[in-house]
Phi, psi and omega in degrees: 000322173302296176265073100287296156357277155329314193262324185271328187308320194264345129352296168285330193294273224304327197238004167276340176298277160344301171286023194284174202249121160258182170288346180277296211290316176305348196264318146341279180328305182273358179267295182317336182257014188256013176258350187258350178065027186276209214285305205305319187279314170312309172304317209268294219288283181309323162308281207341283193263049169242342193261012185264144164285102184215175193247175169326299168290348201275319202273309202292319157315287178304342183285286165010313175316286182296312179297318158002272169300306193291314194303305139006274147025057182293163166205150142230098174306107199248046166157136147198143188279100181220133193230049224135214193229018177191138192207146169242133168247137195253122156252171174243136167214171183273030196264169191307133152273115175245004129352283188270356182264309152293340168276015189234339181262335189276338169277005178257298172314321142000298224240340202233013193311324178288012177281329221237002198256120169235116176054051172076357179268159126336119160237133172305310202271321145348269166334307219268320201268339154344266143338273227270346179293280185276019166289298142006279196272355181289142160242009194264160173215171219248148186243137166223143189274093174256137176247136173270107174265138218209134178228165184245110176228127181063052170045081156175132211267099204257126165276121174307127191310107189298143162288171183295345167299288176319311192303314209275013125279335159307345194238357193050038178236026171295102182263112169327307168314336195276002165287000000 
């Protein structure tokens, strides 16, 4: 009974270690709930594209998009960095370009503008459903180097608020050309 004991006491001490909390498993964590949709991302994901001008169907198409892209959603944690109370972790990660899917409809529009025309106007919301349409269908995707930044308050490792560069590679709408 002592060493049954014994095998499960270094059995927890061995996997309570493991669950100790680092700056990779929160970066993990938080790559993990946007391929999992949870409520917390869905939520974020809906403000977003209620704050958008799109018409009804334009916002169910972009959510469409996005649940996509997240579901989608590659990673490798390829490096952290711990200093301290602060730490950095560099991922590679993997999303849909979806970029390169809107510089390909606004250079279509271009060439196609009358397409795009209702009783000779311009309609935005046409275009727009376009757009979101070959976002929607792309296959193509794109790799990015994201450093995670990260601090420890009360011994638990808090991912620093990602800038809007980071978030518009997470969402693939990053634009790249501007480097």
């Amino acid at each position: 009974m002592k060493k049954i004991l014994s095998i499960m006491l270094i059995l927890f001490t061995l996997i309570g270690c493991n669950m100790k909390d680092t700056p990779t498993k929160e970066v993990e964590k938080f790559l993990t709930k946007y391929q999992a949709l949870s409520d917390e991302v869905l939520t974020d994901l809906e403000l977003s594209v209620e704050s958008e001008n799109l018409s009804s169907t334009n916002k169910v198409t972009y959510m469409d998009v996005m649940k996509r892209n997240y579901q989608n959603l590659k990673y490798e944690v390829t490096e952290e960095k711990i200093n301290g109370d602060e730490a950095t972790v560099t991922v590679k990660v993997t999303v849909y370009d979806l970029y390169k899917a809107m510089k390909e409809s606004n250079d279509y529009l271009v060439d196609n503008s009358s397409e795009f025309e209702v009783n000779g106007t311009y309609d935005q919301n046409k275009f727009r459903e376009y757009e979101l349409n070959e976002m929607l269908k792309t296959k193509y995707t794109i790799d990015y180097t994201i450093d995670f930044y990260l601090e420890k308050v009360d011994d638990e490792w808090n991912i620093i608020e990602p800038s809007n560069t980071v978030k518009e590679k997470l969402h693939g709408t990053y634009n790249y050309e501007m480097e």
